[in-house]
Each structure stands twice: as structure tokens, then as C-alpha cells.
DSSP file (Angstrom, degrees, kcal/mol; ACC not computed):
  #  RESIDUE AA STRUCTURE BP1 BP2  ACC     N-H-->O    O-->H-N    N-H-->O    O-->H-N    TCO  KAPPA ALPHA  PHI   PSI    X-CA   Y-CA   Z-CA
    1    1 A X    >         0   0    0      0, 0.0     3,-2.1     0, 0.0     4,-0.3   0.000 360.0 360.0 360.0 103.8   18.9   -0.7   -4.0
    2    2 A X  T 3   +     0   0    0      1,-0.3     2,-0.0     2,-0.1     0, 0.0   0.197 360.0   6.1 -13.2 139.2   16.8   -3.7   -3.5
    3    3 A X  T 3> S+     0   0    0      1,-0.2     4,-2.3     3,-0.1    -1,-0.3   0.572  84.8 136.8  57.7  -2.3   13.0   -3.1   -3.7
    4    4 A X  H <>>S+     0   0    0     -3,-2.1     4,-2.9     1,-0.2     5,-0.9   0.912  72.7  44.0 -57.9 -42.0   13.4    0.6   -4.8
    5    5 A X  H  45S+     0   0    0     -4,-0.3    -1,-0.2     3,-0.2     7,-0.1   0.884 110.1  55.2 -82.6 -25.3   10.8    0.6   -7.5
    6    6 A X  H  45S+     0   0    0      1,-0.1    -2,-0.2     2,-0.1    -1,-0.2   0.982 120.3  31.1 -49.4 -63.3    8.2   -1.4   -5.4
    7    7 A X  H  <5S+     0   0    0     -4,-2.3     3,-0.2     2,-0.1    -3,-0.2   0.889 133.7  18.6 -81.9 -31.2    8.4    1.2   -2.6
    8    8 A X  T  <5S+     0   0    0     -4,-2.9     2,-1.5    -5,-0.3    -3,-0.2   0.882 122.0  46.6-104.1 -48.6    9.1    4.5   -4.0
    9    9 A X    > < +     0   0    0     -5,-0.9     3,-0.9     1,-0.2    41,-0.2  -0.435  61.1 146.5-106.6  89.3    8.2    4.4   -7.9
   10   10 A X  T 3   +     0   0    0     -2,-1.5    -1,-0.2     1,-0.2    40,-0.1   0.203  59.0  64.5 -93.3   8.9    5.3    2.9   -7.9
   11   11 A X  T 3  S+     0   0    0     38,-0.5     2,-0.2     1,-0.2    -1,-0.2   0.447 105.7  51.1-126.9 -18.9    3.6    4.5  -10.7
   12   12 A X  S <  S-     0   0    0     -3,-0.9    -1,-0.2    37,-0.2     5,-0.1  -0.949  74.6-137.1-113.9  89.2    6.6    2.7  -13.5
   13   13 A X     >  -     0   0    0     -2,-0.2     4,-1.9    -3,-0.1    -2,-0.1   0.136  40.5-101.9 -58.9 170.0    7.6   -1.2  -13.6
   14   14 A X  H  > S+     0   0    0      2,-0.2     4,-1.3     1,-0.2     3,-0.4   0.947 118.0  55.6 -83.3 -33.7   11.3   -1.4  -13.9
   15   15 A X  H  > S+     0   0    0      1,-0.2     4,-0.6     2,-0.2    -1,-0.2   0.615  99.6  54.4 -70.8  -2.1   11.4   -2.1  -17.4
   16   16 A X  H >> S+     0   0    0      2,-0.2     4,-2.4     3,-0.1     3,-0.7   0.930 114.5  48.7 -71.0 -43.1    9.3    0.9  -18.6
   17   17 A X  H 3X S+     0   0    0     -4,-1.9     4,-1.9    -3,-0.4     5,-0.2   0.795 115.1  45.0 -70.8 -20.2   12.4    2.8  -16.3
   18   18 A X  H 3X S+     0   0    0     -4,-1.3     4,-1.1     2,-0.2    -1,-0.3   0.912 109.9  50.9 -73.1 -42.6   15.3    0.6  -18.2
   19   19 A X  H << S+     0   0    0     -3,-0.7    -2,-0.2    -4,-0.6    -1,-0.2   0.872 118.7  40.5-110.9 -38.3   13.7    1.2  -21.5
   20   20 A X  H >X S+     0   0    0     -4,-2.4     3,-2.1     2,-0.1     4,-2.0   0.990 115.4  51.2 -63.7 -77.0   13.7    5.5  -20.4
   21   21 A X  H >X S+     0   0    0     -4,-1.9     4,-3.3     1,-0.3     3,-3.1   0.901 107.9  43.5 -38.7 -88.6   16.9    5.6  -19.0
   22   22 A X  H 3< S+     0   0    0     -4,-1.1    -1,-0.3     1,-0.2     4,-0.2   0.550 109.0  60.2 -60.2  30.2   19.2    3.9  -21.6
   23   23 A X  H <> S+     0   0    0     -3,-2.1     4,-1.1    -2,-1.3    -1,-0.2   0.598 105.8  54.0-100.4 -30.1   17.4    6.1  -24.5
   24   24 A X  H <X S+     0   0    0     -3,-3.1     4,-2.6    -4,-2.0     5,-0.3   0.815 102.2  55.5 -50.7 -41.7   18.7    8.6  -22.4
   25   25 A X  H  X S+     0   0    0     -4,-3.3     4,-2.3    -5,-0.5     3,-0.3   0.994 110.4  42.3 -42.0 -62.9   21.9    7.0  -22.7
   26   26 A X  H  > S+     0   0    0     -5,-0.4     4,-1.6     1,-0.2    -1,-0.3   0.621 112.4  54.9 -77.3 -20.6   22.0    7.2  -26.1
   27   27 A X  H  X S+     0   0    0     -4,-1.1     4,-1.8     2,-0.2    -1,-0.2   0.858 112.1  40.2 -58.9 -61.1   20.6   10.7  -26.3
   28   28 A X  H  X>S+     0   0    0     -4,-2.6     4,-4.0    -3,-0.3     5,-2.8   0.824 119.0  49.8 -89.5 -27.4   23.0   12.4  -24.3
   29   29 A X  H  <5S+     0   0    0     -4,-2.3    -2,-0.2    -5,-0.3    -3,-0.2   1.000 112.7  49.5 -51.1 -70.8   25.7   10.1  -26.0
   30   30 A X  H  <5S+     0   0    0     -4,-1.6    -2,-0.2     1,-0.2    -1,-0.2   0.857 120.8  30.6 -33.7 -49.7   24.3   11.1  -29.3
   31   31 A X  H  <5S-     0   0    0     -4,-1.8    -1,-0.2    -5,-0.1    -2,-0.2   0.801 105.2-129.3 -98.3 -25.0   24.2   15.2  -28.6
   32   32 A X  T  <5 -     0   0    0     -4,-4.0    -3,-0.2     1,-0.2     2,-0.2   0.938  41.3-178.4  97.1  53.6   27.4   14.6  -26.3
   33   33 A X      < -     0   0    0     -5,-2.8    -1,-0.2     1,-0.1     5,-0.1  -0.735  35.4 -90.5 -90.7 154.6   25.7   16.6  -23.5
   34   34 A X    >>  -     0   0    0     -2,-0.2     3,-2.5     1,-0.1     4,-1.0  -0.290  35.3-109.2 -68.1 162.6   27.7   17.0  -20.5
   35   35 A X  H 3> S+     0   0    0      1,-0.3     4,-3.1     2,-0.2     3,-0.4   0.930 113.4  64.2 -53.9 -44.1   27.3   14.3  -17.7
   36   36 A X  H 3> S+     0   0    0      1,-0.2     4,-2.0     2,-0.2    -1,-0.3   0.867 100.7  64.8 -59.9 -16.1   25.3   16.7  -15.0
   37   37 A X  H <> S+     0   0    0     -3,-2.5     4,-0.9     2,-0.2    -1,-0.2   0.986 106.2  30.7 -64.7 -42.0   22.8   16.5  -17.8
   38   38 A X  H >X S+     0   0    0     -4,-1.0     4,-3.7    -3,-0.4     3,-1.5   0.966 119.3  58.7 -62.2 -45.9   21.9   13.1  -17.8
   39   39 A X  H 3X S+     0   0    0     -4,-3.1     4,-0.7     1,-0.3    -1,-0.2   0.883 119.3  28.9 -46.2 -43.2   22.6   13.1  -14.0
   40   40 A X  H 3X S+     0   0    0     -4,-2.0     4,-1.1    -5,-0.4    -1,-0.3   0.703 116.2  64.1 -86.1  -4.6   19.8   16.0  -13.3
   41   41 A X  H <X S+     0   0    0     -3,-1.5     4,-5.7    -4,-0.9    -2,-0.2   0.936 109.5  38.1-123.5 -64.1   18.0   14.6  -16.4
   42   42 A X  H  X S+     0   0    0     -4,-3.7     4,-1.8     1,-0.3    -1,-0.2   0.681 113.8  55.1 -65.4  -3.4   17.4   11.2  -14.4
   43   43 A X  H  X S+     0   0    0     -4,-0.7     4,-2.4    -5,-0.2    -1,-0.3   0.816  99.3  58.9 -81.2 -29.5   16.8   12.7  -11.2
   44   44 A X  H  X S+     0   0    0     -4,-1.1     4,-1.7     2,-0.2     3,-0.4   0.990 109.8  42.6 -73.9 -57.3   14.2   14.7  -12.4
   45   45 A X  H  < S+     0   0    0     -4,-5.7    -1,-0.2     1,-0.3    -2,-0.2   0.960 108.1  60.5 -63.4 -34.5   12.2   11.5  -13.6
   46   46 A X  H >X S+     0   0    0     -4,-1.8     3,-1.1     1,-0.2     4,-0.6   0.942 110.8  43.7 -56.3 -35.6   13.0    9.7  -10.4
   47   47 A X  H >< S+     0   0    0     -4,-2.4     3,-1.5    -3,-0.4     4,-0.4   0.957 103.7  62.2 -55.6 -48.5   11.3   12.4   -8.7
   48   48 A X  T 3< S+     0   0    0     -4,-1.7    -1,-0.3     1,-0.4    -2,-0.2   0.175 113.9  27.0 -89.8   8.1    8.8   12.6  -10.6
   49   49 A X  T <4 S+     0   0    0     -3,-1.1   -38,-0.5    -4,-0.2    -1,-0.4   0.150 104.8  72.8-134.5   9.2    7.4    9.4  -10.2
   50   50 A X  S << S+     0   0    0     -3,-1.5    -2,-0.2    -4,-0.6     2,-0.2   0.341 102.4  53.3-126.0 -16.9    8.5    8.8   -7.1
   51   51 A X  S    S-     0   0    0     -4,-0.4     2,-0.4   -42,-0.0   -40,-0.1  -0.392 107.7 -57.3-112.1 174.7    5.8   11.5   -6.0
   52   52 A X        -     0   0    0     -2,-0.2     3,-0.1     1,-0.1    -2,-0.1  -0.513  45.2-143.2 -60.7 103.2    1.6   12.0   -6.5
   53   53 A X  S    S+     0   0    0     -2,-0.4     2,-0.4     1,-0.2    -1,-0.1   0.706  92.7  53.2 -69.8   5.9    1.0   12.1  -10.4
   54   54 A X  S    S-     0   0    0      3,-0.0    -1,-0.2     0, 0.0     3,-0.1  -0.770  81.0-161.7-137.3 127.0   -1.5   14.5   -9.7
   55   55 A X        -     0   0    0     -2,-0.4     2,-0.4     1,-0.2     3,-0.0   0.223  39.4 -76.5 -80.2-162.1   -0.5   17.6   -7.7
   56   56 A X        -     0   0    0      1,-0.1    -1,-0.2     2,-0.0     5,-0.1  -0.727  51.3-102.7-101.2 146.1   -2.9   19.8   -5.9
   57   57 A X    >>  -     0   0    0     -2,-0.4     4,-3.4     1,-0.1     3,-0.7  -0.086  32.5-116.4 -56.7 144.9   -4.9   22.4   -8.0
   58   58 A X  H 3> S+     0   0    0      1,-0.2     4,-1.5     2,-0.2     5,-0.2   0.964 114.7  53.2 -33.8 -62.0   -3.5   26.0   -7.8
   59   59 A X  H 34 S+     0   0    0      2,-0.2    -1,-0.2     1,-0.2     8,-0.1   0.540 103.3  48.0 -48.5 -26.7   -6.6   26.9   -6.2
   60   60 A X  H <> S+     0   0    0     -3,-0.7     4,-1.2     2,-0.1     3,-0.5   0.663 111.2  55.2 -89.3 -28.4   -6.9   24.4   -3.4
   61   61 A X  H  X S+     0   0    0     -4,-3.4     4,-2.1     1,-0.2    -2,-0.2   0.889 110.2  49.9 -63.9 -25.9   -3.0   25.4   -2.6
   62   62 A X  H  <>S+     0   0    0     -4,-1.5     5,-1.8    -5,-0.3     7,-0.3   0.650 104.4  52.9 -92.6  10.5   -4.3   29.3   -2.3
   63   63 A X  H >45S+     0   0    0     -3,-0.5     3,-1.8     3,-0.2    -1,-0.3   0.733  98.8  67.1-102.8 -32.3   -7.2   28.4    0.0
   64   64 A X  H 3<5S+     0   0    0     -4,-1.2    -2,-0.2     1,-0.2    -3,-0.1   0.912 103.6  50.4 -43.2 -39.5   -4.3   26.7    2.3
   65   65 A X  T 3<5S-     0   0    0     -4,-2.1    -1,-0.2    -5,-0.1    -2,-0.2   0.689 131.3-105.7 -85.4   0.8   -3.4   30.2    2.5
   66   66 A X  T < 5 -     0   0    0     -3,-1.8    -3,-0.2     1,-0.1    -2,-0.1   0.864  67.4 -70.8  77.4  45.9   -6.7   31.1    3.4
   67   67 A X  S   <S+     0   0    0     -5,-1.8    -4,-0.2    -6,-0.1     3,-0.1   0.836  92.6 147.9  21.6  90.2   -6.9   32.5   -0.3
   68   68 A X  S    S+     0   0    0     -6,-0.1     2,-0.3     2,-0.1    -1,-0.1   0.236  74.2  26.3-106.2   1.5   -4.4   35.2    1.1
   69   69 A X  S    S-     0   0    0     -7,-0.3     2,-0.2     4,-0.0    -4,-0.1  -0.933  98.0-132.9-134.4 157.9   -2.8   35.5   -2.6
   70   70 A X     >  -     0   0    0     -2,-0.3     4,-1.9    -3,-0.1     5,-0.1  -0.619  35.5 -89.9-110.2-172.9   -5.5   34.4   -5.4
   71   71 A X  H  > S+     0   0    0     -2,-0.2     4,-2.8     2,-0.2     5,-0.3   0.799 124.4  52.0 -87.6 -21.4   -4.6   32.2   -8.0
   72   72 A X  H  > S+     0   0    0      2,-0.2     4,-3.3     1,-0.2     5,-0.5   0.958 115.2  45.9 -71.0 -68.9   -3.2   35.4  -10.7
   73   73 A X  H  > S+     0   0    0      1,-0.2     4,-3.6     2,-0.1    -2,-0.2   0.910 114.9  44.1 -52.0 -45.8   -1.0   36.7   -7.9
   74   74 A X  H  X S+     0   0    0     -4,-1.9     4,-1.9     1,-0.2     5,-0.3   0.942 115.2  47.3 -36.7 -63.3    0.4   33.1   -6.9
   75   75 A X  H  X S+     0   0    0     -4,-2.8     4,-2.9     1,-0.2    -1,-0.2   0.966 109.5  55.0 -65.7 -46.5    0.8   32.3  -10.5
   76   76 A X  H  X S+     0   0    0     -4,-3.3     4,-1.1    -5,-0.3    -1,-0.2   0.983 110.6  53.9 -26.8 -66.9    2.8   36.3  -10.9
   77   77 A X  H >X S+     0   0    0     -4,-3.6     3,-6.6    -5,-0.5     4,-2.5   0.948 103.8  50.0 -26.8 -99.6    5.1   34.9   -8.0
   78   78 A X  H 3X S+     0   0    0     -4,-1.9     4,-1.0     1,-0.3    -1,-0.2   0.530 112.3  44.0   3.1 -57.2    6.1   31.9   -9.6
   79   79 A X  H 3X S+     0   0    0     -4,-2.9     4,-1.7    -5,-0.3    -1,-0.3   0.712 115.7  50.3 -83.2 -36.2    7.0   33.4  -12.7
   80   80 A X  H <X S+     0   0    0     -3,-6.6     4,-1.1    -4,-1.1    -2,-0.2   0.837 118.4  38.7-100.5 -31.6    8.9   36.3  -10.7
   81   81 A X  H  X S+     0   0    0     -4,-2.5     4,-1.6     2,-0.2     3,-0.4   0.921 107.6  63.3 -58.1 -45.7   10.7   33.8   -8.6
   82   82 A X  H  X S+     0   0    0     -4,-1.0     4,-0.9     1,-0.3    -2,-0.2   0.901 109.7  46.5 -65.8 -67.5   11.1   31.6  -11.9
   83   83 A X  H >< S+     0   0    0     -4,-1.7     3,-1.1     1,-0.2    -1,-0.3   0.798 106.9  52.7 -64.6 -57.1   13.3   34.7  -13.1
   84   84 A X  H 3< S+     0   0    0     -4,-1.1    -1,-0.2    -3,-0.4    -2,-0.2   0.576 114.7  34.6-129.8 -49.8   15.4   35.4  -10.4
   85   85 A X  H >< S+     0   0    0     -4,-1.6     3,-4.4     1,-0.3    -1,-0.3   0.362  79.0 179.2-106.0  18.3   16.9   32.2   -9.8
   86   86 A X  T << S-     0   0    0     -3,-1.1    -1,-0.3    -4,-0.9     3,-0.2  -0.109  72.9 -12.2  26.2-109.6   17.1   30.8  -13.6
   87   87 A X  T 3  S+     0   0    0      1,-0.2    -1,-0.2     3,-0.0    -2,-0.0  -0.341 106.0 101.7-102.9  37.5   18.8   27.3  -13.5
   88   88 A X    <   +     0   0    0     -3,-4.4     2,-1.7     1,-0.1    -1,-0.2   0.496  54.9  96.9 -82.8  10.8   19.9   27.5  -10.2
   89   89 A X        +     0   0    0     -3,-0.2     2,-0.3    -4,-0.2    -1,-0.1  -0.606  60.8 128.7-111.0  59.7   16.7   25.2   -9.4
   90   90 A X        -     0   0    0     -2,-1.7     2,-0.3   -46,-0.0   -50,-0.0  -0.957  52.6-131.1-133.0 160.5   18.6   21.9   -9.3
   91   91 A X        -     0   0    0     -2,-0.3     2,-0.2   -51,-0.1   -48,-0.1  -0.733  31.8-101.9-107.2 151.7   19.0   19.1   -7.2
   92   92 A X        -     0   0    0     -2,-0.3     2,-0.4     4,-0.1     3,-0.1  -0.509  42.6-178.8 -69.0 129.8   22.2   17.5   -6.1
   93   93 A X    >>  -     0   0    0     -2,-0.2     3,-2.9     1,-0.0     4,-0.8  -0.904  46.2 -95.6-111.7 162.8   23.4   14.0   -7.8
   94   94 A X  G >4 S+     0   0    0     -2,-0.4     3,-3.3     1,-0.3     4,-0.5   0.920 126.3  61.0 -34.2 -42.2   26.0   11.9   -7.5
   95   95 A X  G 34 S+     0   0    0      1,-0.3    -1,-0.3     2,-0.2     3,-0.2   0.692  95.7  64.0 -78.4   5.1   27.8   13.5  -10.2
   96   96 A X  G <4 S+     0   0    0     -3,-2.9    -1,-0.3     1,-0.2    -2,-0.2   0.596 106.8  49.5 -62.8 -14.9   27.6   17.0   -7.8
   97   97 A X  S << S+     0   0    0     -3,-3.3     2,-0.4    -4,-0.8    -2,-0.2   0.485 104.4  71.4-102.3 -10.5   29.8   14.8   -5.5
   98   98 A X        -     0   0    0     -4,-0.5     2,-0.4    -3,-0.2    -1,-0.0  -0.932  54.8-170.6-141.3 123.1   32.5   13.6   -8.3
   99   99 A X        +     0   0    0     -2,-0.4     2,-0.2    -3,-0.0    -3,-0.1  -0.964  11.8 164.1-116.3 139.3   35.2   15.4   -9.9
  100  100 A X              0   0    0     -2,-0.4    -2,-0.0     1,-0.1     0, 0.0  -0.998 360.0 360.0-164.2 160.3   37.2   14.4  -12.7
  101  101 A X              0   0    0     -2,-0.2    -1,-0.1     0, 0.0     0, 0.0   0.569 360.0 360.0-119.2 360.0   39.4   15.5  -15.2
């Protein structure tokens, strides 16, 4: 995609994201991980730069709520949600779309 790191990851030139990615390569080559790892592995950094490198404090999210959880229960949450859903917390990548044998 033309222009992708200009408009969305603006925070990484493209050769710091070449120079991540194929170490990745070689990583997952190296430990032989299956593909949806590298596949979530690189979505998760495209996200992650692709967004604000600095989120909003805990404390300013619980005043959104009109401090109707404080920052201990919020954090309680988190953790109890955190448990519940294990590694279902992934985002779809190409390689969710592709089967092969």
C-alpha cells in the first residue's frame, strides 16, 4: 500500500519497520513457531504504532466515567476479564483468512 507508513505509522520510518519485521522472520524461522504467530506478532506492532504512543492515564479514563469505578476496581476488572477470555484477545490477519495443508 502506497504511502502506508506516512499516513498511519507515523511514529517508525520504514526502515526501522524492515529491520523489526525480518528479525521476526528469522525468529519465528529460528523457533519454527507457527505462521499465526508471526501473523498476530506483526499485527500487534502495526497497531501499535499505528495508534497514540501514549495512552490515557487510568485515572483520567475513570473520571470519563464520572469516577463511577476508581482506579483499584477498574484495574480488578481488567485482570478478571483478562482471565476469562485467555488468548482469545486476537485480531484477525490475513493468515485467519488462508488455509493450507
Amino acid at each position: 500500500m502506497a504511502g502506508y507508513m506516512e499516513q498511519v505509522q507515523k511514529y517508525i520510518t520504514e526502515g526501522m519497520r524492515t529491520i523489526i519485521i525480518e528479525w521476526l522472520f528469522e525468529v519465528a524461522e529460528d523457533r519454527r513457531f507457527v505462521p499465526e504467530t508471526l501473523f498476530h506478532t506483526v499485527s500487534y506492532i502495526n497497531n501499535t504504532y499505528a495508534y497514540e504512543t501514549e495512552p490515557a492515564s487510568l485515572e483520567y479514563l475513570c473520571g470519563k466515567t464520572l469516577h463511577s469505578y476508581t482506579a483499584e476496581e477498574a484495574t480488578k476488572m481488567q485482570s478478571e476479564v483478562s482471565i476469562v477470555i485467555k488468548d482469545e484477545m486476537r485480531n484477525p490477519t490475513i493468515i485467519s483468512f488462508l488455509r493450507y495443508d
